[in-house]
N, CA, C and O of each residue as an XYZ file, in Angstrom:
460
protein
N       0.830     -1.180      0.000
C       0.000      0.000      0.000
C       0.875      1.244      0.000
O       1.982      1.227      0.538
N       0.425      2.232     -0.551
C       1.091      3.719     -0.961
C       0.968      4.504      0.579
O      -0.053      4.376      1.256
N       2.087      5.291      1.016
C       1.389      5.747      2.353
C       0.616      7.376      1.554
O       0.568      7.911      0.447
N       0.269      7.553      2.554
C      -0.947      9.166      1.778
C       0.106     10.061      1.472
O      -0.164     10.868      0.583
N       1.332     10.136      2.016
C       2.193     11.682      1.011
C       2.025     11.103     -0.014
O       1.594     11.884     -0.862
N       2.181      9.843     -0.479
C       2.275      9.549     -2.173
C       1.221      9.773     -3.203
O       1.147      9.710     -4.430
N       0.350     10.092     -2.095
C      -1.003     10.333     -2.685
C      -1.582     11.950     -3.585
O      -2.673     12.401     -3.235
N      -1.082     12.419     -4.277
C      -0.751     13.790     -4.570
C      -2.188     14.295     -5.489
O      -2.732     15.396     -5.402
N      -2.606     13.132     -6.380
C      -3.768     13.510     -7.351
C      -4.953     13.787     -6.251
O      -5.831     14.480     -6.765
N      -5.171     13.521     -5.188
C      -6.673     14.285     -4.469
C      -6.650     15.679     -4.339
O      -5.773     16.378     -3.832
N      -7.696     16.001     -4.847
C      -8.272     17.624     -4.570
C      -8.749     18.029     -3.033
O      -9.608     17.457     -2.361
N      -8.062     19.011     -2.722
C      -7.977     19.210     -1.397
C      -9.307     19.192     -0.742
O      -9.321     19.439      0.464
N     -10.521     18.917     -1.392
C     -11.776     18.994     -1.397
C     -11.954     17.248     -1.065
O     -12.878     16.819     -0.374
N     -11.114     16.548     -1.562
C     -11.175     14.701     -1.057
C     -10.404     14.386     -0.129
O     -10.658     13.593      0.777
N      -9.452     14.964     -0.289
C      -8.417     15.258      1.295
C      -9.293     15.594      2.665
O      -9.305     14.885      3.671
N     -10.146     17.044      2.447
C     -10.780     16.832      4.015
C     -11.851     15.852      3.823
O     -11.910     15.093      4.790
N     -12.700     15.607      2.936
C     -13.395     14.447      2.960
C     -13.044     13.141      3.418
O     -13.811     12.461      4.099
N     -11.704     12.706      2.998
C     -11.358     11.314      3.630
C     -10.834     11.679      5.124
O     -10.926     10.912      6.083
N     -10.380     12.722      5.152
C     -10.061     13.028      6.523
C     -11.394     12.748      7.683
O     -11.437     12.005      8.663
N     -12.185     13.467      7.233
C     -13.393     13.882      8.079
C     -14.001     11.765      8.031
O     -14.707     11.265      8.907
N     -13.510     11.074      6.925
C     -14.406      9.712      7.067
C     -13.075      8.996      8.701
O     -13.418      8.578      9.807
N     -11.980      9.112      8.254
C     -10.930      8.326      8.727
C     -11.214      9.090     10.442
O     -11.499      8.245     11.289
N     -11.153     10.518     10.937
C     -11.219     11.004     12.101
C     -12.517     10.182     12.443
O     -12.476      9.633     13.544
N     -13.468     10.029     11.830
C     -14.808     10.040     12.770
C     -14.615      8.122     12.728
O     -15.076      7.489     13.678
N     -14.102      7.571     11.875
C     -13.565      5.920     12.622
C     -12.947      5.585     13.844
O     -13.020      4.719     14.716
N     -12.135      6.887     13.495
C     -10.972      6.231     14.961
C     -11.486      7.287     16.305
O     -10.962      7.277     17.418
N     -12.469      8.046     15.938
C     -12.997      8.303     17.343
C     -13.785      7.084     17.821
O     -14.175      6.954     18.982
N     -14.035      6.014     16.634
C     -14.811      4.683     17.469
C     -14.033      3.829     18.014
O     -14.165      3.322     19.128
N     -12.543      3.507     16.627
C     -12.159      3.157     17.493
C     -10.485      3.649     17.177
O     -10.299      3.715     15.962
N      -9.541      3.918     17.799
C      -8.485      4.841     18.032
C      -7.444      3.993     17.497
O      -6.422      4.543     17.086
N      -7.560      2.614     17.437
C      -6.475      2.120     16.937
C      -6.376      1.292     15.281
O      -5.538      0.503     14.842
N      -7.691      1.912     14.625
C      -8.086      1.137     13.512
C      -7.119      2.072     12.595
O      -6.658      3.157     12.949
N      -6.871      1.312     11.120
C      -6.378      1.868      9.872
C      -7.345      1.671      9.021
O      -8.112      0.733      8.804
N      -7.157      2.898      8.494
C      -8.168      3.545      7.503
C      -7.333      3.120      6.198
O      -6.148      3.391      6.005
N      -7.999      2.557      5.527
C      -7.538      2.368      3.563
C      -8.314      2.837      2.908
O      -9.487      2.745      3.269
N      -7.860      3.800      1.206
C      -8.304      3.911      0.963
C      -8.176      3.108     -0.685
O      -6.983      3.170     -0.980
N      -8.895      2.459     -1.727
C      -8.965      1.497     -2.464
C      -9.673      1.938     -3.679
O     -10.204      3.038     -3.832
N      -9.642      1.285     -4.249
C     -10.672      1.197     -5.781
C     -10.064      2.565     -6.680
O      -8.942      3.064     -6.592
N     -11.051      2.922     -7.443
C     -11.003      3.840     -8.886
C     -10.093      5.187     -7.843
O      -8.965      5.538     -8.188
N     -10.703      5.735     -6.743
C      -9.878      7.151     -5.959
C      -8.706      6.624     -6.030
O      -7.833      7.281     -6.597
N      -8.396      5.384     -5.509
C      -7.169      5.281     -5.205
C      -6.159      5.145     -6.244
O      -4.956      5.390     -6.158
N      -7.047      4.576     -7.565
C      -6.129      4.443     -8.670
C      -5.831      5.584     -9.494
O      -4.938      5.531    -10.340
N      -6.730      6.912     -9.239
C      -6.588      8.061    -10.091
C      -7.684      7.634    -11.035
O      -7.818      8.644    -11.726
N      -8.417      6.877    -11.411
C      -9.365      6.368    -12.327
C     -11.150      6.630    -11.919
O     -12.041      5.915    -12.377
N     -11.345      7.609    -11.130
C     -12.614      7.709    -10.717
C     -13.204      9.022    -11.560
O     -12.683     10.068    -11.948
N     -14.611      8.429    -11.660
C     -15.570      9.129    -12.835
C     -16.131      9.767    -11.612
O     -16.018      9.286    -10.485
N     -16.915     11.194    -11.985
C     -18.314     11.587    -11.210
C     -19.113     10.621    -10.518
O     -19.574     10.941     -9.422
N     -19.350      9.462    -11.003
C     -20.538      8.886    -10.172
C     -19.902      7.648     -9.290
O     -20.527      6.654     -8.921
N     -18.141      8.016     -8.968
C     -17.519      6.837     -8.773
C     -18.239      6.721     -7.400
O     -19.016      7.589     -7.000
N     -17.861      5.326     -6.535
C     -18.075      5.877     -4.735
C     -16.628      5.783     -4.371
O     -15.722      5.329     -5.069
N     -16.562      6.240     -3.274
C     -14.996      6.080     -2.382
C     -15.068      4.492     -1.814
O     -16.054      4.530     -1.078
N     -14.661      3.437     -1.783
C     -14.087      2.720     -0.830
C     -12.543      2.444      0.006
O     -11.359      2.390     -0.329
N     -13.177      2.336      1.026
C     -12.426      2.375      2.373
C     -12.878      0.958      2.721
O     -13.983      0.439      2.567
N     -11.448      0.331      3.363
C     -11.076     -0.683      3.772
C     -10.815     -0.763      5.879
O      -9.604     -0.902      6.048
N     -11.285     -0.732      6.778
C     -10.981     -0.356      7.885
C     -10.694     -1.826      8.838
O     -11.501     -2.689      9.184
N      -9.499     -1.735      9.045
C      -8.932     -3.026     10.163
C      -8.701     -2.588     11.052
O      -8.004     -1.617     11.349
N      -9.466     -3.500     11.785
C      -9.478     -3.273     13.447
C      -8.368     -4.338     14.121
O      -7.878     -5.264     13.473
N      -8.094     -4.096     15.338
C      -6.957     -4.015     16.101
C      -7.411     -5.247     17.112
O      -6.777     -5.686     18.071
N      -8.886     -5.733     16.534
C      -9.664     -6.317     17.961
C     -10.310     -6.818     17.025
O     -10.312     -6.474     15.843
N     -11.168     -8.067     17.786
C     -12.170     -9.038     16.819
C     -13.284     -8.161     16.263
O     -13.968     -7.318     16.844
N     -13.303     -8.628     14.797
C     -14.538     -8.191     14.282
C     -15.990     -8.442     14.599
O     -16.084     -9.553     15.121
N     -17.211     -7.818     14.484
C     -18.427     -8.180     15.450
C     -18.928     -7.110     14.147
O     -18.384     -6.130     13.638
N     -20.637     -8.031     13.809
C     -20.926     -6.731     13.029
C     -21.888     -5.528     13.837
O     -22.443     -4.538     13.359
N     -21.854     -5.933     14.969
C     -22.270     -4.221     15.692
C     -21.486     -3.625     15.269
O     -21.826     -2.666     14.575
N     -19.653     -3.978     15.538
C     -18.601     -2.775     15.664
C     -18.028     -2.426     13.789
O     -17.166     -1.581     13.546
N     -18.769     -3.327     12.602
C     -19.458     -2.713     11.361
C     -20.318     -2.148     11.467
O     -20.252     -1.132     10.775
N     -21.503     -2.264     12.192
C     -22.617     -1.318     11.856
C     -22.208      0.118     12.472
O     -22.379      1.154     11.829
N     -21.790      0.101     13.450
C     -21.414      1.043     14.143
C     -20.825      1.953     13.138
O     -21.531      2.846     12.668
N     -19.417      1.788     12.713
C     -19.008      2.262     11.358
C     -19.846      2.983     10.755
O     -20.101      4.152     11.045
N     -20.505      2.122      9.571
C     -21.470      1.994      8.657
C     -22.161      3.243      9.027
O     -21.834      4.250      8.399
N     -23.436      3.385     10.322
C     -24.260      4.074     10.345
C     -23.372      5.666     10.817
O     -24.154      6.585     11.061
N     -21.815      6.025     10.953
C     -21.069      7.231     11.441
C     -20.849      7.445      9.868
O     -21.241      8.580      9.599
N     -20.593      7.092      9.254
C     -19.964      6.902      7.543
C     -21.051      7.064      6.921
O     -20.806      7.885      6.038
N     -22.649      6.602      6.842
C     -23.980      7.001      6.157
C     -24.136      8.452      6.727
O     -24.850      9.185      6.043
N     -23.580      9.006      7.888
C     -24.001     10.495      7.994
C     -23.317     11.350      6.944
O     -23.938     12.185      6.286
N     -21.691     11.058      6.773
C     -20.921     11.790      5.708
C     -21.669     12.028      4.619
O     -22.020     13.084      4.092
N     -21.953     10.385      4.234
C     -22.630     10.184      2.717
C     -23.414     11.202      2.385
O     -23.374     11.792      1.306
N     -24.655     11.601      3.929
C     -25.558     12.298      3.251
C     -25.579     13.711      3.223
O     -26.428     14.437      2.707
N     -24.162     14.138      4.063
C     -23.852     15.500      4.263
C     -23.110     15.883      2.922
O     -23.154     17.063      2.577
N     -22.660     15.275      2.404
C     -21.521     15.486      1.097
C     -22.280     14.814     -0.369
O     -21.759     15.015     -1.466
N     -23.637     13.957     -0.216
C     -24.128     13.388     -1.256
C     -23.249     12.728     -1.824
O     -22.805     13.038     -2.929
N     -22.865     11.718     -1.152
C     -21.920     10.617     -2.236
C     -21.923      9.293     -1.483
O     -22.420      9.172     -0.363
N     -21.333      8.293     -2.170
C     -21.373      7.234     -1.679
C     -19.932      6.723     -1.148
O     -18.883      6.920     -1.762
N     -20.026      6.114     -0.051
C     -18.886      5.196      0.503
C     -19.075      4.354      0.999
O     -19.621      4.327      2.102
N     -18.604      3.130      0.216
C     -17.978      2.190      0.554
C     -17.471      1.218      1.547
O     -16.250      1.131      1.420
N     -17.894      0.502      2.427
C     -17.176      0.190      3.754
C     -17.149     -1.317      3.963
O     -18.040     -2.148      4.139
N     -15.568     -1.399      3.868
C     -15.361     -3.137      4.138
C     -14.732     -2.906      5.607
O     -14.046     -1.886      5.542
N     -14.708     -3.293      6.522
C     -14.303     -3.699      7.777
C     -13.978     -5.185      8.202
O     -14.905     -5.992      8.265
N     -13.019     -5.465      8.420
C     -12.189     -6.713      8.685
C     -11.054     -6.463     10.191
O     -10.330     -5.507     10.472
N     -11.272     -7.582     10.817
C      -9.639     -7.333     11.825
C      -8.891     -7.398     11.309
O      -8.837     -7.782     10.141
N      -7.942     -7.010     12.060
C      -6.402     -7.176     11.132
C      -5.833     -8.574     11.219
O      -4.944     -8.901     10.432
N      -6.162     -9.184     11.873
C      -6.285    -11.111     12.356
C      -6.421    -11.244     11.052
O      -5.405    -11.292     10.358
N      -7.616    -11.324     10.511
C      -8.458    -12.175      9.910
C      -7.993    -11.392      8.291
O      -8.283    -11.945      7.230
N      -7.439    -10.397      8.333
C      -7.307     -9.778      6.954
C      -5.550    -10.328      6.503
O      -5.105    -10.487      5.367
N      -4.984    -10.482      7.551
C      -3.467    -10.974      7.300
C      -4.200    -12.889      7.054
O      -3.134    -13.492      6.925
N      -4.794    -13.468      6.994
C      -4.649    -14.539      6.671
C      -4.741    -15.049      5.255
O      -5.394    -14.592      4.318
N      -3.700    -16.415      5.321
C      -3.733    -16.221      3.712
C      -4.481    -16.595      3.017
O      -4.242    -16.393      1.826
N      -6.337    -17.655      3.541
C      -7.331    -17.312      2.575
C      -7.880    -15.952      2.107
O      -8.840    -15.907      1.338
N      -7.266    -14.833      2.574
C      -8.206    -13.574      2.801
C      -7.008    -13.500      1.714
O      -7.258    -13.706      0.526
N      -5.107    -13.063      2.363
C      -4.435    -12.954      1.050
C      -4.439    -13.537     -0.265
O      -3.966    -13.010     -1.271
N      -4.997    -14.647     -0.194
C      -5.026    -15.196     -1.556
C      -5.864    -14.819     -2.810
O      -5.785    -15.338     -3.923
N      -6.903    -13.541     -2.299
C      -8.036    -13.238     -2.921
C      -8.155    -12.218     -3.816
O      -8.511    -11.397     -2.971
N      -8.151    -11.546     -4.903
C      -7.804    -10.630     -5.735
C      -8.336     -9.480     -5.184
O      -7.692     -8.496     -5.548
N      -9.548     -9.132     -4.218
C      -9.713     -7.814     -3.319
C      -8.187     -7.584     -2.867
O      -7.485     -6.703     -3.363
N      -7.730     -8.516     -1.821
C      -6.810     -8.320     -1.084
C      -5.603     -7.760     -2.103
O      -5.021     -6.703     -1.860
N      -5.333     -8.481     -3.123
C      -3.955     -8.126     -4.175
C      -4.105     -6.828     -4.513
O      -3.297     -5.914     -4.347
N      -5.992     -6.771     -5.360
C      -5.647     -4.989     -5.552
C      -5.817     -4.145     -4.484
O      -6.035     -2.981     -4.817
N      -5.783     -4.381     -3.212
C      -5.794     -3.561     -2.179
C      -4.347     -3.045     -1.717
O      -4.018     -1.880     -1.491
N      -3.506     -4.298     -1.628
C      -2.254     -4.213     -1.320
C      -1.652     -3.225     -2.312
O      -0.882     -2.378     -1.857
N      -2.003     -3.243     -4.035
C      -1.435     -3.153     -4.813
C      -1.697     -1.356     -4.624
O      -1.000     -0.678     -3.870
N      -2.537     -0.936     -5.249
C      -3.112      0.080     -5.116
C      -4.165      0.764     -3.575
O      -4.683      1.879     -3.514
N      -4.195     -0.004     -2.827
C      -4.485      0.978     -1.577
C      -3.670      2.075     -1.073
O      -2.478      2.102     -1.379
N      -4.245      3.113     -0.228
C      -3.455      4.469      0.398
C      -4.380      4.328      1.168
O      -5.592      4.137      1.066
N      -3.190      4.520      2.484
C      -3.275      4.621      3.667
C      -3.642      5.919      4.195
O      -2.826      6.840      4.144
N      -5.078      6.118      4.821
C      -5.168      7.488      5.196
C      -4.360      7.843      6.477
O      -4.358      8.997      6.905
């Protein structure tokens, strides 16, 4: 994964946007990493692209502590009118190598940035 200085093509207008998604995660939870993935991350996003974000937690996954996410991340959506994206995985369960073996995981590694 690219760390975010490498990240130069966002308009400072997607910069506080991913900012404002990545701050309001880790006020849930403080030790998660924020990714960011797909067409944004490749420089390849159209108008109607969405953002996906990849978020590993530090602690077992539970889908309260997805929904939880999910429903802090649907407020952005509807303050900014756009869509995002949200995969949530531990970091356990995302380092394993059925999870590595999977072409999400390759183009994530490949092309993800780290917010």
């Amino acid at each position: 994964m690219k760390p975010k200085v490498e990240w130069k093509e966002a308009s400072m207008s997607e910069k506080a946007l991913l900012a404002e998604c990545k701050a309001t995660i880790l006020r849930l939870f403080p030790t998660a990493t924020v990714i960011l993935y797909g067409s944004h991350a490749r420089n390849e996003a159209t108008p109607d692209s969405d953002y996906d974000l990849l978020v590993l937690l530090n602690e077992d996954f539970t889908r309260e502590k997805e929904e939880k996410i999910w429903d802090t991340i649907y407020d952005i959506e509807l303050k900014h009118e756009i869509i995002i994206s949200v995969l949530v995985h531990s970091r356990e369960n995302w380092g394993h190598p059925l999870y590595q073996a999977s072409p999400l995981h390759k183009n994530i590694d490949q092309d993800g940035i780290v917010l």
